[in-house]
N, C-alpha and C positions, 0 to 999 in steps of 0.2 A: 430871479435874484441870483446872484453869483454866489450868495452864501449856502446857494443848496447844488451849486456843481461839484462840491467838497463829493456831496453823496452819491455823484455819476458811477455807474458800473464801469472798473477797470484800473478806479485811480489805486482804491486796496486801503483807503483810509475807513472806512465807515467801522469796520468790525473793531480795529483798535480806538478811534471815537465812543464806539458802545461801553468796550472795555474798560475807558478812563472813567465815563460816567458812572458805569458799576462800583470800580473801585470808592469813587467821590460819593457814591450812596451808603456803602457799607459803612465809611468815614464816616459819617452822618449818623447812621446806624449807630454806633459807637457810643458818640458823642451823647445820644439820648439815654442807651444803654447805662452810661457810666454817671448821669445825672439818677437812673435807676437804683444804681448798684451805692450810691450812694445813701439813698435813702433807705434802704434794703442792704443788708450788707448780706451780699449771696455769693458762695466761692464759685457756682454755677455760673452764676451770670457775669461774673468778671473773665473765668474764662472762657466765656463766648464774646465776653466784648473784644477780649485781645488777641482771640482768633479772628475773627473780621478785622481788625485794625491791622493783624500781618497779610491776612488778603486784600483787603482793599489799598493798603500800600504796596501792595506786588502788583497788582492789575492796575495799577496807574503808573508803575516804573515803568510796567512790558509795556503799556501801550505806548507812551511817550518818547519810549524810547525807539518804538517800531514807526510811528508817525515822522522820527526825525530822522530814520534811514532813507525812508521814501521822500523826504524832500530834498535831504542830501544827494541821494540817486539820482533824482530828476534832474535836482542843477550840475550836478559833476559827475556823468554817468565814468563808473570802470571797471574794473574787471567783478564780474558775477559773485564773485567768492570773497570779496574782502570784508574785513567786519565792518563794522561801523566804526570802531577804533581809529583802525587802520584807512580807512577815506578821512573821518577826519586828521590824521596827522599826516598826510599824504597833501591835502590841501594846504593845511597848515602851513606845513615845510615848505610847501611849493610856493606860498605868498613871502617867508623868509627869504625865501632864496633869492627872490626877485631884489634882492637890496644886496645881492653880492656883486662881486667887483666886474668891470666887462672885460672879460678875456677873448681876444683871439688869438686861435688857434690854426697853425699852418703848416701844410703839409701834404702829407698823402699813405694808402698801405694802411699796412696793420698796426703800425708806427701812431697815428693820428687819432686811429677810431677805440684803440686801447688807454688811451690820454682822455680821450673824452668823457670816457668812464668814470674816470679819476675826478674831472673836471666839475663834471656834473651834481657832484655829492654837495659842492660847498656854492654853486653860482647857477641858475640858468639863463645867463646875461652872456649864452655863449655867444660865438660865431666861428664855425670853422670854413677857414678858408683850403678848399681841395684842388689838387693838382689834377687836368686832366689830359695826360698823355699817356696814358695806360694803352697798350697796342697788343696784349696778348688776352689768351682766355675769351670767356662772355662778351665781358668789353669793348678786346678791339674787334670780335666779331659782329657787334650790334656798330660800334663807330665806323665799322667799314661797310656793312650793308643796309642799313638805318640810316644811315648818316646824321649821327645824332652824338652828342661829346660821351667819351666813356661813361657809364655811371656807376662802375663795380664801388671804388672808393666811397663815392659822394654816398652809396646804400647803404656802408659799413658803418658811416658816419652817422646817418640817419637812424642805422639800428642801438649805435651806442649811444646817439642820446634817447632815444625811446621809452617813454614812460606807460605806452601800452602794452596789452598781457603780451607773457609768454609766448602763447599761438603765435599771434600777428608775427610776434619780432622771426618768429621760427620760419615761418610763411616766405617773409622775405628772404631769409638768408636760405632756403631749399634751395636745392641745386638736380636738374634735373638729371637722371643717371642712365635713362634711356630716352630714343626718342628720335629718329630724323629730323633732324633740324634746332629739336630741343635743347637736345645731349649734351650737359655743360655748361645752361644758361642756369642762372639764378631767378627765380621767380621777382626777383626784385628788382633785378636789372632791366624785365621785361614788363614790368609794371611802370618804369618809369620810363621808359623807351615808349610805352605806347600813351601815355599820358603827355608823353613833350610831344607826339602826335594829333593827337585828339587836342591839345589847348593851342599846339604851333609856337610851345615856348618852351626851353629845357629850364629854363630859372621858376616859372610858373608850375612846372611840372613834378619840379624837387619842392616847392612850394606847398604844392598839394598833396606829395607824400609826405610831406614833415607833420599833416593833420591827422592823416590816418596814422600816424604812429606815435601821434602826442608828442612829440617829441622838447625837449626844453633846447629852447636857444634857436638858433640857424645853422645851414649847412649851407655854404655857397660854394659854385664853380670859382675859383681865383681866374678863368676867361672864359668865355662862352663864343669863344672860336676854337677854330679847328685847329690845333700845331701839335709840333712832330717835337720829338729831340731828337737830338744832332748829337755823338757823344765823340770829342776824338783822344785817342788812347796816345799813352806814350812812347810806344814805337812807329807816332808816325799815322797810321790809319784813323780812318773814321768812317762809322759806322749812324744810319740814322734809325730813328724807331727805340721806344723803349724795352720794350721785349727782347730786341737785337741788343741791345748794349749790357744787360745783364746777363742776357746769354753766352756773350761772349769768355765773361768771369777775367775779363782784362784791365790792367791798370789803369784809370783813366786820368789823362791830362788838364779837363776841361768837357764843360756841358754849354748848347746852345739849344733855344728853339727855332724855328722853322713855322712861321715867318717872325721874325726878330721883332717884330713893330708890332705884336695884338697889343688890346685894350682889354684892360683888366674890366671886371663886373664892377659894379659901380657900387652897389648894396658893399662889394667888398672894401673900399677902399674908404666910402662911410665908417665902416663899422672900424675899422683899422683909426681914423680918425678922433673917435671919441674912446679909445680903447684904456683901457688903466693897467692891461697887462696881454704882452703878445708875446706868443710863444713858437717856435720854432723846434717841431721834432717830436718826439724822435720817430726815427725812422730813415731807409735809404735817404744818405748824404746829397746823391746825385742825379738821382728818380724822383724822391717825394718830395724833398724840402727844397733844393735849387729850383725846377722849373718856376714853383711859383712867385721865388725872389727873380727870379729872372725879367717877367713882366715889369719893363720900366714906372708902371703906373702903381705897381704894390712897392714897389722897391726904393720910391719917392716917397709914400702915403708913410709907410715903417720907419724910416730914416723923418719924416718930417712929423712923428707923434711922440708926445708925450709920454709914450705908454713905456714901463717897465720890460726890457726886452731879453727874453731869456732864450739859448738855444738849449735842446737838452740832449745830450750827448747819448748817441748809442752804447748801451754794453760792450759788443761785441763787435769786431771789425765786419765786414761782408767780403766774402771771396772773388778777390778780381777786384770789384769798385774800390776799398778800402783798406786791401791787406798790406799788414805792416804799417799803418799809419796811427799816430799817437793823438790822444784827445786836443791837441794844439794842432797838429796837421787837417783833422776835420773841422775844428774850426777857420781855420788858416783860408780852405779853400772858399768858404762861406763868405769870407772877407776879401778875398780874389777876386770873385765872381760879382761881390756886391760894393759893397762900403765898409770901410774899418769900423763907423758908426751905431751900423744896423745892428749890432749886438751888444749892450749890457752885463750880463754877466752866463754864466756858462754852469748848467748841471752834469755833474759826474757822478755815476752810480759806485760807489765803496766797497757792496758787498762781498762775500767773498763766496762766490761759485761755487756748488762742487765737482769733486774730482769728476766722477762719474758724466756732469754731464759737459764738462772742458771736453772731456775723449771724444765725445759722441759731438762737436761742435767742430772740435780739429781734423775728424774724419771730413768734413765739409770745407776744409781749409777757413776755416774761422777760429779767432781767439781774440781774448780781450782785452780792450782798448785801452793802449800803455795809458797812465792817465800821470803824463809831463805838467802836473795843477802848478808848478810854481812858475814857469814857463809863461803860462797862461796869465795869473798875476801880473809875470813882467811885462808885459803887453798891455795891461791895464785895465782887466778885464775880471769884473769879481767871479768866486766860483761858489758856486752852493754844492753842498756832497752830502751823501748819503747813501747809509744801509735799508735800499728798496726793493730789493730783488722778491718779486711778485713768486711766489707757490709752484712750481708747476713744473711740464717737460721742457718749455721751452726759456730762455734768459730773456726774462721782460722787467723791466721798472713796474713797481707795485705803483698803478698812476697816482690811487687816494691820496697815500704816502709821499707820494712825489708831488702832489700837488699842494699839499699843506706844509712842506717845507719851502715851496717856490712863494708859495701864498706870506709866510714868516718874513720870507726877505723882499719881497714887496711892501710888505707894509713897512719893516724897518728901511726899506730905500725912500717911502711916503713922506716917513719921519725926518729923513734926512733933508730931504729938499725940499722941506718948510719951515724948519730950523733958516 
């Protein structure tokens, strides 16, 4: 009978089964006791009935309470250490979230996988769409002897949505620091490099590391071909390869890729399709977030969705790509390059920096992004602003922050265009 594999060696119910029964005897015990104590009025024997009545209510909480960790464990195994609390409000949450709004997110860099963070708290209805023309580092070491599309980004991404422990996440982003041949790769990079080997698919293979690491929402290539950028600068030159173009720390006139005609992922331009909120940024202007408007098929799918369309503006200028350019000039070229359309309204970060770490930013020729918001306005283009400047050494948008103020003016744009 199946109602005695409860009592199989391994499963770890039987002993708190005994335990509940115990308790439920004592209770009983009690119950006679105090029909006793009744008839007999004995100080004795009432407090023995309500010492048993505090244990056999304790050994049916423990047990009941230990029987519902183990079925919880079994159906939503995680990390070894959590209470039971804590799994259930973890599930919990995790079934709320599944009714928040579908965001995609576009982009690439530390720009995208810092966002996703933010992102994640309130929706796992993500999808980030990532840039893959990365040609330096790990990356374009595995793109050029692999022959397989970068994956440093698409890992980053995967690590920030990640709902698995610690380890794992640590696992991935390890970096090895000796090693011929090793020296410099990310364990995650090469986990995912040899799994788009072993399956013969790079989508199937980011696929299967989005399970090992729990991840909420998706991560997709924005194409899952091979191209280059093309970047040419304003005196005239150009330069191709992404590595080369920000190496060079030169002004740039314009971005192409190389070949001009790929096909976007298709998972991506669905998810873009049904999307209720697509975001664009932050991060490199002309690295992360153009190549992937670049693909005529994303760049169609964006301009032809319904979805509320936000770009979110860098902090701080970048040396060479950006310098000297005001919050209306990065957007400017976004709309150059793309459609006037493709953007909605425009996040500006307010904060106010400090001193200390402005010097330590302009030693790098970096400073922050004149922010011309009326400008912007006149162009027709709403702006959201805010005081989110995240904790830390370096100038980043607190994402949580920034995301629940984007989230504010989505829904009041909801409101508006159903009125």
């Amino acid at each position: 009978m199946k109602f005695f594999k409860w009592f199989y060696p391994g499963i770890g119910i039987k002993r708190w089964i005994f335990l509940c029964a115990l308790g439920l005897g004592f209770i009983v015990l009690v119950a006679l006791l105090t029909v006793q104590t009744m008839a007999k009025t004995s100080v004795l024997l009432a407090s023995f009935a309500t010492a048993l009545l505090i244990l056999g209510i304790f050994l049916i909480y423990t047990s009941i309470k230990n029987m519902v960790r183990i079925f919880v464990r079994a159906l939503m195994p995680l990390n070894g250490h959590d209470s039971l609390v804590d799994i259930v409000y973890q599930k919990r949450r995790g079934e709320s979230l599944l009714h928040g709004p579908r965001v995609v997110a576009i982009g690439g860099g530390t720009g995208l996988s810092t966002m996703l963070e933010g992102i994640k708290t309130f929706t796992s209805n993500i999808t980030a769409i990532v840039t893959v023309t990365d040609t330096g580092g790990s990356s374009g070491r595995l793109r050029d002897e692999m022959d397989v599309l970068p994956p440093g980004d698409i890992r980053n991404c995967l690590v920030a949505l990640a709902d698995a422990g610690p380890l794992i996440r640590d696992l991935f982003q390890y970096r090895f620091e000796l090693g011929e041949g090793l020296k410099g790769h990310s364990f995650g990079n090469l986990f995912i490099t040899a799994l788009s080997k072993v399956t013969g698919d790079f989508e199937k293979a980011i696929a299967e590391s989005s399970k090992v690491l729990a991840i909420r929402g998706r991560v997709l290539p924005s194409t899952l071909e091979k191209v280059t950028l093309v970047g040419e600068f304003m005196d005239g030159t150009s330069v191709e390869g992404e590595t080369n173009i920000t190496d060079l720390k030169k002004p740039l006139r314009s971005i192409r890729l190389r070949p001009e005609g790929c096909k976007a992922c298709q998972e991506a331009l669905d998810a873009i399709e049904i999307a209720d909120l697509v975001l664009m940024g932050p991060g490199s202007l002309y690295t992360s977030i153009l190549p992937n408007l670049l693909i005529k098929d994303i760049r169609d799918a964006v301009l032809g969705s319904d979805a509320y369309k936000v770009y979110i503006m860098n902090a701080m200028t970048q040396p060479g790509e950006t310098s000297g350019m005001s919050a209306w000039d990065h957007l400017n070229v976004i709309l150059d390059h793309t459609d006037p359309r493709i953007v909605d309204a425009c996040f500006v970060n307010t904060a106010t920096i400090p001193v200390a770490m402005l010097r330590r930013y302009a030693k790098q020729g970096a400073v922050p992004v004149k922010l011309d918001i009326e400008k912007i306005r006149e162009k027709g283009y709403q702006i959201i602003r805010g005081d989110v400047l995240q904790a830390g050494e370096q100038v980043r948008h607190d994402s949580e922050s920034l995301m629940k103020l984007v989230l504010e003016h989505y829904r009041e744009y909801v409101e508006r265009t159903e009125e």
